[in-house]
Every structure is written in C-alpha cells, then in structure tokens.
Z-matrix of the N, CA and C atoms (Angstrom, degrees):
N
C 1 1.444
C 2 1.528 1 108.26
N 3 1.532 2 117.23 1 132.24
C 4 1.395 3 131.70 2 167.65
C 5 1.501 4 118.26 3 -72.21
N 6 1.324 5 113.31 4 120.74
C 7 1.501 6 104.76 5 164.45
C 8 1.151 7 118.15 6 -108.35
N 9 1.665 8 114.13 7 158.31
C 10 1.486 9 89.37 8 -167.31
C 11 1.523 10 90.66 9 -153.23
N 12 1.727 11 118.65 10 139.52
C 13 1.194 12 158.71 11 -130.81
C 14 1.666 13 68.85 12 -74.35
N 15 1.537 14 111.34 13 144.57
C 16 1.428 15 118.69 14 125.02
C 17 1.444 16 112.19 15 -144.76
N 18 2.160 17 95.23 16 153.78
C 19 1.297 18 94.93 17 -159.72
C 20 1.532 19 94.88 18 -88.69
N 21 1.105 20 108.86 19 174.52
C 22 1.822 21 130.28 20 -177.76
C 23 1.620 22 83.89 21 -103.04
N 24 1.105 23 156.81 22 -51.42
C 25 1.637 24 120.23 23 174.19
C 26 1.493 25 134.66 24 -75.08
N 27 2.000 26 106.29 25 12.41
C 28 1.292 27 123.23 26 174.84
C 29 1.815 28 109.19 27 -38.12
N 30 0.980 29 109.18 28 131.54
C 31 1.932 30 100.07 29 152.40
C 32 1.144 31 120.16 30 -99.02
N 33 1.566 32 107.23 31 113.05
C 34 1.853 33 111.19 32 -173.18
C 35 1.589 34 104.98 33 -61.29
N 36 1.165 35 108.98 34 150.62
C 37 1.518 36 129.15 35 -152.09
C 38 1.704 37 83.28 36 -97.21
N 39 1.183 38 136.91 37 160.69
C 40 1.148 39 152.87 38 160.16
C 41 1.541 40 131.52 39 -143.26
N 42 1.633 41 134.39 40 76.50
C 43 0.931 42 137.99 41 -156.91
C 44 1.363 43 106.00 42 -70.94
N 45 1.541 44 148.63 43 -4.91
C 46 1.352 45 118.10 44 173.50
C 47 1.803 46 85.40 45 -116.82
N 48 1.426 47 132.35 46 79.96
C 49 1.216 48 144.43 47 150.44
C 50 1.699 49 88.89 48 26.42
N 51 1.640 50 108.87 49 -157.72
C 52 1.467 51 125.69 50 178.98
C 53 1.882 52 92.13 51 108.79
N 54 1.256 53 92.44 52 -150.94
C 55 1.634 54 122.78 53 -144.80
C 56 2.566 55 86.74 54 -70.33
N 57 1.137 56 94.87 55 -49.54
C 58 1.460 57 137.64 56 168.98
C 59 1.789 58 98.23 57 -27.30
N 60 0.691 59 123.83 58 -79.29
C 61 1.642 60 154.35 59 125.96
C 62 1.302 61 127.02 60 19.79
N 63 1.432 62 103.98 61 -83.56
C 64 1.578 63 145.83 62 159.73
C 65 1.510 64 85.22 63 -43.42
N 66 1.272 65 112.89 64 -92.92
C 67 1.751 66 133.45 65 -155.27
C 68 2.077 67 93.97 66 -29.36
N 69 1.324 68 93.82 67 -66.28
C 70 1.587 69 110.85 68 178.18
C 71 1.255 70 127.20 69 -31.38
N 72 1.635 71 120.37 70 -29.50
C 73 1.308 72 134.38 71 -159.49
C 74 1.751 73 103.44 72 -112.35
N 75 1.730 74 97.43 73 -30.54
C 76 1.771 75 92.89 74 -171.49
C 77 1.696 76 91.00 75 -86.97
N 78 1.335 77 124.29 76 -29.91
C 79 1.266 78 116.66 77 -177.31
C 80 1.790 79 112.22 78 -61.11
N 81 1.915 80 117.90 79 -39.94
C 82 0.938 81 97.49 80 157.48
C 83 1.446 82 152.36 81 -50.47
N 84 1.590 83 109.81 82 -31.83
C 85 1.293 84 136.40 83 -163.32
C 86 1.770 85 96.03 84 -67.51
N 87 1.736 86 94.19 85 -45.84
C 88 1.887 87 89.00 86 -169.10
C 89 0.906 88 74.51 87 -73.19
N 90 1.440 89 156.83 88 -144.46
C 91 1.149 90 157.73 89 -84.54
C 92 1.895 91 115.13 90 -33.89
N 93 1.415 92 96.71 91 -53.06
C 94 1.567 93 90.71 92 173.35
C 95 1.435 94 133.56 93 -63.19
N 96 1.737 95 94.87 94 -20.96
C 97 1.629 96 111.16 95 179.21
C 98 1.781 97 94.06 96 -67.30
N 99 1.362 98 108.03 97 -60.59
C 100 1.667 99 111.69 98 -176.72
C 101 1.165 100 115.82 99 -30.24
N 102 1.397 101 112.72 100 -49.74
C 103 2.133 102 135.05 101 -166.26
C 104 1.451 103 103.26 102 -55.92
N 105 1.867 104 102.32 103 -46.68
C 106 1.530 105 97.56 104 -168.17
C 107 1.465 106 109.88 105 -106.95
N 108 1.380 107 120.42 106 17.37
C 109 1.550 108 130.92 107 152.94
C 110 1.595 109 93.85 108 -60.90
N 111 1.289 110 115.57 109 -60.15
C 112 1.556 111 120.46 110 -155.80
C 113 1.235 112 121.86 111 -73.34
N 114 1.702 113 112.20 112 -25.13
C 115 1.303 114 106.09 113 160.69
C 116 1.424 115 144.10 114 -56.46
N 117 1.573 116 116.83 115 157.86
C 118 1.358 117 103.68 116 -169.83
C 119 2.282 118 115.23 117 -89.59
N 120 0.631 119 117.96 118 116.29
C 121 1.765 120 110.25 119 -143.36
C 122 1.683 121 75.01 120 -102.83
N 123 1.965 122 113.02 121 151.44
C 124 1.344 123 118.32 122 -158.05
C 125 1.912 124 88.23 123 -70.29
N 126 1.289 125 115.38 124 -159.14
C 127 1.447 126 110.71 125 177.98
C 128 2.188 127 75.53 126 -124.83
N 129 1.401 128 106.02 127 -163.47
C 130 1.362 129 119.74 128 -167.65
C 131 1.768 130 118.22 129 -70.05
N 132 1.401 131 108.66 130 -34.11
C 133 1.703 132 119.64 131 172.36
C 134 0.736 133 84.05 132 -98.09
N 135 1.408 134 177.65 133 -84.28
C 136 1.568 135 148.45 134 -91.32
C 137 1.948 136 86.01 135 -104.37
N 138 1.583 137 115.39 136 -29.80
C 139 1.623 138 104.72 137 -171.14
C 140 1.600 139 98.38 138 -73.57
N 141 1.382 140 123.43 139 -41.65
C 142 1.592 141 133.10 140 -163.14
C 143 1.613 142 88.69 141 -60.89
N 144 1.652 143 112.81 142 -59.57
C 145 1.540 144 91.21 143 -167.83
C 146 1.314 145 124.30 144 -40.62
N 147 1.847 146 100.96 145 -62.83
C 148 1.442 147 105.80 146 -160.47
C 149 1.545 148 108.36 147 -75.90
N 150 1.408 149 124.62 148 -2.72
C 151 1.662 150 103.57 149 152.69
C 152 1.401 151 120.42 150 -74.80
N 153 1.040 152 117.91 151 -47.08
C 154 1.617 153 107.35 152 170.27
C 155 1.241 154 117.89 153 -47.61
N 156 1.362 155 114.95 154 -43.71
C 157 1.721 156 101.21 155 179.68
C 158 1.504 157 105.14 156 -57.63
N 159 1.413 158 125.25 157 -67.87
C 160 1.549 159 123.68 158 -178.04
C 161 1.446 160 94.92 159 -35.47
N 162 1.373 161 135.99 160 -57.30
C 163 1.804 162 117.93 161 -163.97
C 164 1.564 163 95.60 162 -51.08
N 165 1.741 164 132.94 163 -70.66
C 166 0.781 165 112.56 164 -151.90
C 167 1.392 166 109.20 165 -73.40
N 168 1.433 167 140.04 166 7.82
C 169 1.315 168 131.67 167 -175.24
C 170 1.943 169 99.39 168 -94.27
N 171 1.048 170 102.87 169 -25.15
C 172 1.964 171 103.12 170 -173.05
C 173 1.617 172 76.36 171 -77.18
N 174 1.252 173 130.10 172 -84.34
C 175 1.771 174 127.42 173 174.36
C 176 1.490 175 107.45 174 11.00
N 177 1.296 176 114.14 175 -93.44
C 178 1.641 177 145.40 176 157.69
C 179 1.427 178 89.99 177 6.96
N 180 1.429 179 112.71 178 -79.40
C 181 1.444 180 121.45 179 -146.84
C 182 1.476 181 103.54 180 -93.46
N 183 1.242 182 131.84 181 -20.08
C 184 1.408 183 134.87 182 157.26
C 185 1.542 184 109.56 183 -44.76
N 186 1.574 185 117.07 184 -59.10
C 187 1.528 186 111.55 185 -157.87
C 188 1.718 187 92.92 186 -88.61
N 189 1.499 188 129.09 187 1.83
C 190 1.518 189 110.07 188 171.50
C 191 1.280 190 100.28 189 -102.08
N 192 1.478 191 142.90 190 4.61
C 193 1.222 192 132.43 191 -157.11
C 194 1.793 193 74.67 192 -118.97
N 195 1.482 194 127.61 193 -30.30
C 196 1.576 195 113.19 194 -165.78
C 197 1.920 196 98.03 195 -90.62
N 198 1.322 197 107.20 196 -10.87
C 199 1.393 198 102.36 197 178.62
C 200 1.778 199 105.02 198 -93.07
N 201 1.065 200 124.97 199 -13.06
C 202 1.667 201 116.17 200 165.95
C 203 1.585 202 111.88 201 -99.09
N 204 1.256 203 108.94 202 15.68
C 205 1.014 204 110.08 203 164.39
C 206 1.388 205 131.91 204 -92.30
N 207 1.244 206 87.06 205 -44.81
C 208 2.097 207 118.41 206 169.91
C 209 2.064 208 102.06 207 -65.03
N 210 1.412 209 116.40 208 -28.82
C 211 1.167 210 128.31 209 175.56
C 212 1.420 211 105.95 210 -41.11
N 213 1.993 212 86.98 211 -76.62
C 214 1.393 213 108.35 212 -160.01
C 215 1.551 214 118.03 213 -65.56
N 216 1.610 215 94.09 214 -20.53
C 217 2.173 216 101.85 215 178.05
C 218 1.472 217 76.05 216 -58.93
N 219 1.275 218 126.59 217 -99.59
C 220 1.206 219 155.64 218 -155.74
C 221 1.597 220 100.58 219 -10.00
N 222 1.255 221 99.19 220 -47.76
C 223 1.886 222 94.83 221 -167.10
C 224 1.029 223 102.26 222 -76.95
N 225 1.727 224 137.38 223 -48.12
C 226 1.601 225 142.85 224 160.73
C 227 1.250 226 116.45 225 -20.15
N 228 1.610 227 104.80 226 -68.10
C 229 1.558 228 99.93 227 156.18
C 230 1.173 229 137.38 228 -24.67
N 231 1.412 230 119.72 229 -63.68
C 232 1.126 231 122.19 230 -165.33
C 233 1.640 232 115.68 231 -96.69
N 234 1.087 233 121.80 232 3.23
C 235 1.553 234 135.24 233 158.97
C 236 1.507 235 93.60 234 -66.56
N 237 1.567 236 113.88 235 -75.91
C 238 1.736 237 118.96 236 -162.48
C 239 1.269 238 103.89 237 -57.62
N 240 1.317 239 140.10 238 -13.26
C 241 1.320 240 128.21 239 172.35
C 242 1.542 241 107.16 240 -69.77
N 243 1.752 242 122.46 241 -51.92
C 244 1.067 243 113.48 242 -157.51
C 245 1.458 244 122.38 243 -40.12
C-alpha cells in the first residue's frame, strides 16, 4: 500500500460550491493580502528610477524591432522587383 503525503496548507476541493467554497476563496484572498503586506515595495526614487529605465528599455526595443522591419520591407522590395 502507497501512502501519500498530504499537505496541512492543502485547500480541500469542494465540488457542490456553498458556504465550503466561499470560506476557501476569502481564506485565499487573506493570504495574498498577508504576502503583499510582507513584501518589500520600491520607496519613491528607487520607483522613478526603475520606470525610466523600463521606458528607455521598451524605447530600445521599439527602434530595433522598427529597424528590422524597414530591413525586411526593404528586402521584399527588392526580391519583387527582380
């Protein structure tokens, strides 16, 4: 015979929903509220930096994704001409 591990923070499954259900979903909710109590959240300069970096990094990848683009017209072009 197999035994098999169960955890004590499992959430018992309940297929006809009800009160059972409910309980299951608000117990998740605190838990996630708890998770992001505990996280460490940037303070006001540490948020300004690292959005600007992401602007100029989406930037970055905008003008190399709009320059292989102008590539690939370019080469289309010049195939259908031959």
């Amino acid at each position: 015979m197999v035994k098999t591990a169960v955890s004590k923070t499992a959430i018992p499954c309940s297929n006809q929903g009800g009160p059972a259900k409910i309980y299951t979903k608000m117990k998740i909710l605190k838990n996630i509220l708890t998770e992001l109590k505990k996280s460490k959240w940037p303070k006001g300069k540490e948020l300004l930096v690292l959005s600007i970096y992401a602007l100029v990094l989406c930037g970055i990848i905008t003008v190399i994704i709009l320059g292989l683009d102008l590539v690939f017209y370019k080469a289309r072009e010049w195939f259908l001409n031959l």
